[in-house]
N, C-alpha and C positions, 0 to 999 in steps of 0.2 A: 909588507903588503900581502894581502892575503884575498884572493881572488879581484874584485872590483874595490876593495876597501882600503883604506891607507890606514894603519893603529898608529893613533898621536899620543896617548897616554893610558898611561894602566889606571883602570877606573875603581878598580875593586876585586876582591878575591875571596873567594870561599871552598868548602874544601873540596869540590869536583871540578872548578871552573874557575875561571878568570875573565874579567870582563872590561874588555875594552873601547874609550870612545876612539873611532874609528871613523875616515870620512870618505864618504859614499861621492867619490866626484861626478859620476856620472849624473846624480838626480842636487849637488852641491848642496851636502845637507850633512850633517854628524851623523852617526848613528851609536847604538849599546853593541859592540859584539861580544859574544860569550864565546869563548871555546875552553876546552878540558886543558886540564893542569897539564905538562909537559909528563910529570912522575904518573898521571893516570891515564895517559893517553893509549899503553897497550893493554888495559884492563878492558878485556869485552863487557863486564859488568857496568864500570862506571862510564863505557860506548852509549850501552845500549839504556842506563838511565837517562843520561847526558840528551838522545834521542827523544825519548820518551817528553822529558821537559820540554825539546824546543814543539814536540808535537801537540804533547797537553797546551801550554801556552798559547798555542799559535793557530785551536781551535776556539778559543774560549774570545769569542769578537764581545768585547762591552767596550762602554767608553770607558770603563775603569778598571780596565786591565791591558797590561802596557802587551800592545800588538808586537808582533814578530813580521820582521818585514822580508827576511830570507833565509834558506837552510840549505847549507852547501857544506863544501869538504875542500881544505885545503889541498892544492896540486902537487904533487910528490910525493907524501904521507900519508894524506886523504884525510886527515884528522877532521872531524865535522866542528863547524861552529852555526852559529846563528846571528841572527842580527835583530837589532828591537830597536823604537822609540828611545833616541836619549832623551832625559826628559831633566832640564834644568831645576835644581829648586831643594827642598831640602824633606827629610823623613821625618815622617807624625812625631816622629820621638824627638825631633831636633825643636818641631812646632809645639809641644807640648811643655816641653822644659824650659823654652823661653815665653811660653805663656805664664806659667807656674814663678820665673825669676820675676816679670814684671808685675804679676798680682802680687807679689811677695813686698816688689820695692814703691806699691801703691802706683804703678803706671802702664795696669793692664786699661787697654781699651774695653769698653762697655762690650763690642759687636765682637771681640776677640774669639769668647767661649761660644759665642751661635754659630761661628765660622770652624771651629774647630768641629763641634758637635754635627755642621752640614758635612763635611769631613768625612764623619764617621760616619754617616747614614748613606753616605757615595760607597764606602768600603761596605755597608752591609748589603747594598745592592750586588754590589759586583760578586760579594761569596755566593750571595740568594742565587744568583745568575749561575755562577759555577756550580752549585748543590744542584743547579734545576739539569746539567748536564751530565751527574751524576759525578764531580770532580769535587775531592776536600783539599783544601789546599797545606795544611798540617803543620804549618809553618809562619800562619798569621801570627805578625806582633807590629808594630810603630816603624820598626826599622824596614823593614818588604813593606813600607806605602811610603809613595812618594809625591808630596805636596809642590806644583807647578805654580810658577808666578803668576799664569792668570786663571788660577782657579781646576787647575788638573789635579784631580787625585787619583794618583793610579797604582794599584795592588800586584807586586813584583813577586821574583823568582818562586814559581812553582817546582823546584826542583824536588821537593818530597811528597808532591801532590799524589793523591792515590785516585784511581779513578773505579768507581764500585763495579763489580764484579769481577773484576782484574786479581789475580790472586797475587803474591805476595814474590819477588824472587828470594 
């Protein structure tokens, strides 16, 4: 448990953070938590990017960019995590390669590729949206978008995001 949150399953990992669905009983609902690796947890460096992410994130309001719902610090340690939109459903890369398997095996659907292609035109809103805040996100590919069963496309982990005039640690 980690302040109001219950972590039910490790969701995913990458190299500063780990990301757990976690359940928010108070509002009875999942949620994404992120928190730093255990091995980078006493690096002020990868603190203060770790910060930085759940900050940039969690300024950036479109409907295709997955919202940050809280930023807190675990009790004891203090260790910060965050918490985001879980969002059911599978990454452009996963939608893309079973489009590509079923055009191949002659049983792609006609409306498949206008769906994918609205897709991408939700994903180039939401960068448009972030360039217009002065935020690149540096890390756009298939796998950071996540495709929702009813029609959610939404543009994840800005963890390498730069935001312009901000210099460089």
């Amino acid at each position: 448990v980690i302040d109001k949150y219950r972590l039910e399953k490790l969701h995913g990992k990458g190299g500063l953070g780990r990301i757990w669905i976690a359940r928010d009983d108070r509002l009875n609902r999942d949620v994404a938590l992120k928190e730093l690796h255990p091995h980078q947890a006493q690096r002020p460096h990868a603190r203060r990017r770790f910060l930085k992410e759940a900050q940039v994130t969690g300024q950036l309001e479109h409907p295709n960019i997955v919202p940050v719902y809280d930023l807190g610090s675990r009790a004891g340690d203090e260790q910060p995590y965050y918490t985001m939109r879980f969002i059911r459903g599978d990454t452009m890369s996963e939608a893309i390669r079973r489009y590509h398997d079923r055009r191949k095996a002659g049983d792609a659907d006609r409306l498949e590729l206008s769906r994918l292609l609205r897709c991408f035109l939700n994903v180039c809103d939401a960068i448009a949206y972030a360039h217009s805040r002065g935020v690149v996100h540096r890390d756009l590919k298939p796998e950071n978008i996540i495709l929702g069963a009813f029609g959610e496309v939404l543009v994840l982990d800005w963890g390498l995001a730069k935001t312009m005039g901000e210099t460089e640690e």
